[in-house]
C-alpha positions as CSV (number, residue, x, y, z in Angstrom):
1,X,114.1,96.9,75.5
2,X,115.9,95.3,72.6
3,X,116.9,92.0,71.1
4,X,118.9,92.0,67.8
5,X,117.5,90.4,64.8
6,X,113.6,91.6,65.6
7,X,112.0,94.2,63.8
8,X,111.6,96.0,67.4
9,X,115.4,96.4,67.4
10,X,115.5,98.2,64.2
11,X,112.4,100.7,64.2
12,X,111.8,103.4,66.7
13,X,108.9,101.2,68.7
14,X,108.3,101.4,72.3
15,X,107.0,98.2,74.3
16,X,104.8,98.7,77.2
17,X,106.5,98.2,80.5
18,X,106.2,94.7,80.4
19,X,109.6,94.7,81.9
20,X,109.0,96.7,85.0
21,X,110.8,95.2,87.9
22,X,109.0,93.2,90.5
23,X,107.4,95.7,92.1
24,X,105.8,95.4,96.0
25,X,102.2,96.5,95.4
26,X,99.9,95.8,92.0
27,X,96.7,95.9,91.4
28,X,95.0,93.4,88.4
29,X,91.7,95.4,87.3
30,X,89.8,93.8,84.1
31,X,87.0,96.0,83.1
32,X,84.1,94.9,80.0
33,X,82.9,97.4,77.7
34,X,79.4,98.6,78.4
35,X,76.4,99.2,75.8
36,X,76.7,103.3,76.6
37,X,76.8,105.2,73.4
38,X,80.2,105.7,72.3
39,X,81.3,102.9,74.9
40,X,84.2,101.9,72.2
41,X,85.5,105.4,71.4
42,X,85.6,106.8,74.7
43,X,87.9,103.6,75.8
44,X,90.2,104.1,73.0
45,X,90.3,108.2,73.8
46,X,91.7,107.1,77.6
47,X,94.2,103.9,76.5
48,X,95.3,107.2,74.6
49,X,96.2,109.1,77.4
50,X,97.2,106.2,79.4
51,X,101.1,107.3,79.6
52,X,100.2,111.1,80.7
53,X,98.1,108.8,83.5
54,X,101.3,107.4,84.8
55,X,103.5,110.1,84.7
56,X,101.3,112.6,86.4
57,X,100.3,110.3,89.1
58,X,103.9,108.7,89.1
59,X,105.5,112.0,89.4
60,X,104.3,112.7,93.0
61,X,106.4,109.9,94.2
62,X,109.5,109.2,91.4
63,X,110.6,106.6,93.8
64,X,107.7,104.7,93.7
65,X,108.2,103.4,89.8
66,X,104.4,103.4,89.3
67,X,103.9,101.6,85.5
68,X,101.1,100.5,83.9
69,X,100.5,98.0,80.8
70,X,97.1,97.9,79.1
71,X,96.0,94.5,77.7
72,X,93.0,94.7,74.7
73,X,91.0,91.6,74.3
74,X,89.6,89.9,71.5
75,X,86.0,90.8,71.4
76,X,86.5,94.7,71.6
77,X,89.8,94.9,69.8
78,X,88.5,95.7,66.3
79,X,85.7,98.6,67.8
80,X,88.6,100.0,70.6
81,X,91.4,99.7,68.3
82,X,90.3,100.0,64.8
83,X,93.6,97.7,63.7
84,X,94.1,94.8,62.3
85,X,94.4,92.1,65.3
86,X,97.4,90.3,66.1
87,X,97.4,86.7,64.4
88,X,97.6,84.7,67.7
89,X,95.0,86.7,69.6
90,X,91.4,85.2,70.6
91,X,89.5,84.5,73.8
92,X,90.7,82.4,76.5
93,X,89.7,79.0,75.9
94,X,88.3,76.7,78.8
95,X,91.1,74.1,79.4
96,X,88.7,71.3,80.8
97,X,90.7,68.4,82.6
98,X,89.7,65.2,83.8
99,X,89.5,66.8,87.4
100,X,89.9,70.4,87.4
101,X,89.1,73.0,84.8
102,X,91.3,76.6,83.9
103,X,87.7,78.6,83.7
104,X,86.9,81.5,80.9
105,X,85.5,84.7,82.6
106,X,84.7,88.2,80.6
107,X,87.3,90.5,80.1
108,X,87.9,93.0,77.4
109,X,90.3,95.3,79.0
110,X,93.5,94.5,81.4
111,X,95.3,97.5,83.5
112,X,98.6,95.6,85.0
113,X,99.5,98.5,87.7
114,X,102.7,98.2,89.7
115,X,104.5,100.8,92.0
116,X,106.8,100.3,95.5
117,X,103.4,101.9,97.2
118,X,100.0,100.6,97.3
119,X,99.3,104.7,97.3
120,X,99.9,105.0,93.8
121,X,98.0,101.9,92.8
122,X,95.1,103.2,94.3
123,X,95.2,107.1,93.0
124,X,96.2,106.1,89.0
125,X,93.2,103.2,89.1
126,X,90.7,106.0,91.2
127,X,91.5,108.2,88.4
128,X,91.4,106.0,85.5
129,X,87.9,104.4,86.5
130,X,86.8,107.9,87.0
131,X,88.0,109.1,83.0
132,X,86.0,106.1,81.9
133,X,82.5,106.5,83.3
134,X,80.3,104.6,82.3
135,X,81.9,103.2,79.3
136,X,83.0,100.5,81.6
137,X,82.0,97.5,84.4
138,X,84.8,95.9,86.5
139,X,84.7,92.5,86.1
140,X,87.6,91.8,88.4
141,X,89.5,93.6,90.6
142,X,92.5,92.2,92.6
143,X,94.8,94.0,95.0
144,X,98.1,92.0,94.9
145,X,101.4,92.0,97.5
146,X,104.9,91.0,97.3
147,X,104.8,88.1,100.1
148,X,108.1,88.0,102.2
149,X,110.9,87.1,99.9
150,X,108.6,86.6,96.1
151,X,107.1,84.1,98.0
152,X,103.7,82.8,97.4
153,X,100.9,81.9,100.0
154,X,101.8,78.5,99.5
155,X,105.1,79.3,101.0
156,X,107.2,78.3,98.0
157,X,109.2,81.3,95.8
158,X,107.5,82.0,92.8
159,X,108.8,83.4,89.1
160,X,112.3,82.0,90.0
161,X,112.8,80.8,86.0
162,X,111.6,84.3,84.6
163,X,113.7,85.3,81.4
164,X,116.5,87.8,82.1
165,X,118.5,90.8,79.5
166,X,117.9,89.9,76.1
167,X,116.0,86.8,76.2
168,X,113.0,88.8,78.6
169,X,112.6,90.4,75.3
170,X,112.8,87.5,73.0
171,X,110.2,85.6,74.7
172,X,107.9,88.4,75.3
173,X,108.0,90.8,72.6
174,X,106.0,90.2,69.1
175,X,108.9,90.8,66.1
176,X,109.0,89.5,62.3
177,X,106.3,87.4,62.6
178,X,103.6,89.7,63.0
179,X,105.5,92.9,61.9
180,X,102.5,95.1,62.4
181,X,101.9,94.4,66.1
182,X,105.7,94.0,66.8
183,X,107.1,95.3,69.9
184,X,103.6,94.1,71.2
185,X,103.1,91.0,74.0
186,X,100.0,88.8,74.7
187,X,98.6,88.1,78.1
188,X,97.1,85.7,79.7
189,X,95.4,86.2,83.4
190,X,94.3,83.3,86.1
191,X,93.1,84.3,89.7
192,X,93.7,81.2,91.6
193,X,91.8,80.5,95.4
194,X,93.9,78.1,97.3
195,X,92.9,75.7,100.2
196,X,95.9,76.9,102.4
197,X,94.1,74.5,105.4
198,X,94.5,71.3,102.7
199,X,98.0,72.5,101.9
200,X,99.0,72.6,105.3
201,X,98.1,69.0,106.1
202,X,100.9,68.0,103.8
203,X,104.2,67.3,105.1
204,X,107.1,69.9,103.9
205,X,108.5,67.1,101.3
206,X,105.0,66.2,99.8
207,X,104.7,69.8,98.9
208,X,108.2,69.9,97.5
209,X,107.3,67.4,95.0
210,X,104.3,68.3,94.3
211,X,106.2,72.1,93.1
212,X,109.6,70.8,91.9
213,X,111.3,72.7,94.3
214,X,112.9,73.2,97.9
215,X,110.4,75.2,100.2
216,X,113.4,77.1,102.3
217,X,115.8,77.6,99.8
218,X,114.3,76.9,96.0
219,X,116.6,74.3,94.6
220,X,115.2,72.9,91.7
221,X,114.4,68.8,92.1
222,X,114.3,66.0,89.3
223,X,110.5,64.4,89.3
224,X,110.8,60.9,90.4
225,X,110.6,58.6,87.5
226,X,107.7,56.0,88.7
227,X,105.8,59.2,89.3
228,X,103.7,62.0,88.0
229,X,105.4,65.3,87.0
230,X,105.9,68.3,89.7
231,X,104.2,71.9,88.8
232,X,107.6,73.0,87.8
233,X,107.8,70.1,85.3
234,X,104.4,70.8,83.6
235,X,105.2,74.2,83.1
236,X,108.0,73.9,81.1
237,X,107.5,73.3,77.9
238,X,109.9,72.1,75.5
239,X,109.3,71.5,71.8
240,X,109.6,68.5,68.9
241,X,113.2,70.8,68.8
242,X,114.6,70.7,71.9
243,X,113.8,74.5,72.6
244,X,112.6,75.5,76.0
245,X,110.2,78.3,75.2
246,X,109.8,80.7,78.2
247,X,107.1,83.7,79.5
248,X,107.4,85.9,81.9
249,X,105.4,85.7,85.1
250,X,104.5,88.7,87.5
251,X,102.4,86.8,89.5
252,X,101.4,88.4,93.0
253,X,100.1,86.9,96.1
254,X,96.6,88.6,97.7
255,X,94.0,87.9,100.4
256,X,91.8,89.1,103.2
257,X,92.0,87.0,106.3
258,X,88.9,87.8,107.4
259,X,86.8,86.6,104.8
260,X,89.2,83.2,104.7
261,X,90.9,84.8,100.8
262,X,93.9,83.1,99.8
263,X,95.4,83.2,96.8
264,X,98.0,83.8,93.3
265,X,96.9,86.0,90.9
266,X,98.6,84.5,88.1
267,X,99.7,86.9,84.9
268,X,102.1,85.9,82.1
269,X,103.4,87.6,78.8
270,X,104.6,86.0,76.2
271,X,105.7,86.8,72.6
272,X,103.4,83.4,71.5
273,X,99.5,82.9,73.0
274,X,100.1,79.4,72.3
275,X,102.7,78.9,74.6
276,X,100.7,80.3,77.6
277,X,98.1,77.6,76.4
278,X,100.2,74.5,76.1
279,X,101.4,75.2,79.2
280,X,98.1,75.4,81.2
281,X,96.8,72.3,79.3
282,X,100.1,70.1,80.8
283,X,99.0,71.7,84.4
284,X,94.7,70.9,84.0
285,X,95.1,67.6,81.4
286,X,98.6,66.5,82.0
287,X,101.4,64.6,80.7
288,X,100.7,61.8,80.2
289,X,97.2,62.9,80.4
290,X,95.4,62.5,83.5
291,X,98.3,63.2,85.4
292,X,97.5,66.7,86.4
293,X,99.1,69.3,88.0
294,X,98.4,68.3,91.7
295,X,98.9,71.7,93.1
296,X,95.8,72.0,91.0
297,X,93.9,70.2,94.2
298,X,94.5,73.1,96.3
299,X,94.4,76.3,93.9
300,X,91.3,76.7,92.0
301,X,91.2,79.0,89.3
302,X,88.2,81.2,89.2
303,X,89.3,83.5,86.6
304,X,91.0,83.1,82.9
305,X,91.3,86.0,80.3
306,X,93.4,86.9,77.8
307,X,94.6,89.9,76.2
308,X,97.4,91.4,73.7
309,X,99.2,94.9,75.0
310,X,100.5,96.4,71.7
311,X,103.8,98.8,71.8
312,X,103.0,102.2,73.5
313,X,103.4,103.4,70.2
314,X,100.1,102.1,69.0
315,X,98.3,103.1,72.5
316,X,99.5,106.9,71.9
317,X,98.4,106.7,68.6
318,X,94.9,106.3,70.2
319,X,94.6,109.8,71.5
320,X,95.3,111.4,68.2
């Protein structure tokens, strides 16, 4: 991945496959470090071996495009990585709105795994857990699905405005800015439980304007002017400029029917934290504030981390 004028288009680094196409099975595991001796060291020796992961588990099935990125949090990146951080990176902040609040759960490391087959989820995160021992907890683990057409449980298609070619990279990637981590992305994670029997009580057009968009085909709509903002509306965000500055959302549907489990795991990447963060304080305060997101009624979030995934360069560099 390249994009001219960024020192990633002019040095021999590698980004992590933050680019990996949308894939049909994915599993979102955060882990925290334990207090076992060595917890730190024996974390950095695996991120180091990461790649060899992939490629031996990916090789039984070539077709399956098994990827992985690893995202390092704030707490443990100076023990695991023994770098300098990345300027932007820092906990996830509680965004507290005058209704609903984005929560701040534990979570030092974040495995992204995608592949065409849940299979090869299962066997590189089986393996992976097992190389870590006891070095590790899992805080969260979610088992995501591609839902129909990129649809979410809510029924609507989801990731339509996702950067494409040369600006995936431009919005994603770290360059000059922070020429040490460049080539790098932050991450921000949100595991969101929705109240599919509340969103079904709304008629088909209260929902569409309560997204921004058509539910059968996903034509974008203008907000009504004497009204509040749709969910597409508050999460764009356009600066004092003009610009439009984008992420790049993999989020993936999961649930178990039986235990009444609906919901969006929620992942974005993004070459600035703050842009993650503006956005997801127009969704829980608003704009104007106290005009929330109202999609925010049905989908609670009950999980919020974030994370930065440095180039593979750097995670290679571990296992030395």
């Amino acid at each position: 991945m390249t994009n001219t004028g960024d020192t990633w288009d002019r040095v021999p680094i590698e980004p992590q496959s933050v680019d990996a196409p949308l894939s049909h099975a994915a599993v979102f595991l955060t882990l925290v470090l334990t207090d076992a001796p060595d917890a730190a060291d024996r974390v950095r020796a695996v991120l180091g071996d990461v790649g060899g992961l992939v490629r031996a588990v990916g090789f039984r099935d070539l077709a399956g495009r098994l990827s992985c990125v690893v995202g390092i949090g704030a707490e443990v990146w100076d023990a695991v990585t023994k770098l300098p951080k990345p300027t932007q990176l820092h906990p996830f902040y509680e965004v507290r709105g005058p209704v609903h609040t984005g929560v701040s759960t534990p979570g030092d490391l974040l495995f992204h795994i995608r592949a065409e087959s849940a299979d090869l989820c299962f066997e590189f995160e089986r393996l992976l857990l097992d190389a870590f021992g006891d070095a590790v907890t899992v805080a969260d683990e979610t088992v995501g699905f591609r839902y129909f057409d990129s649809r979410d449980l809510l029924g609507f298609v989801d990731g339509t405005e996702n950067p494409t070619g040369s600006a995936m990279a431009h919005w994603t990637l770290v360059g000059d800015e922070d020429a040490q981590h460049a080539g790098g992305s932050y991450v921000v994670v949100q595991k969101y439980l929705h109240d599919l029997a509340g969103w079904h009580g709304l008629t088909t057009e209260v929902q569409e304007h309560i997204i921004g968009r058509t539910k059968a085909d996903n034509v974008e709509l203008d907000d009504d002017a004497s009204g509040r903002k749709s969910h597409k509306s508050l999460a764009t965000l356009v600066d004092a400029n003009g610009e439009e500055h984008d992420i790049l959302r993999d989020n993936m549907p999961f649930g178990r029917p039986g235990h009444g489990e609906f919901g969006t795991y929620f992942i974005g990447y993004s070459r600035d934290l703050w842009v993650i963060e503006q956005m997801l304080r127009r969704m829980f305060v608003g704009d104007p504030a106290g005009s929330y997101d109202r999609i925010l009624d049905f989908s609670t979030a009950v999980t919020g981390a974030a994370f930065f995934a440095p180039a593979n360069d750097v995670l290679d560099s571990f296992g030395d």
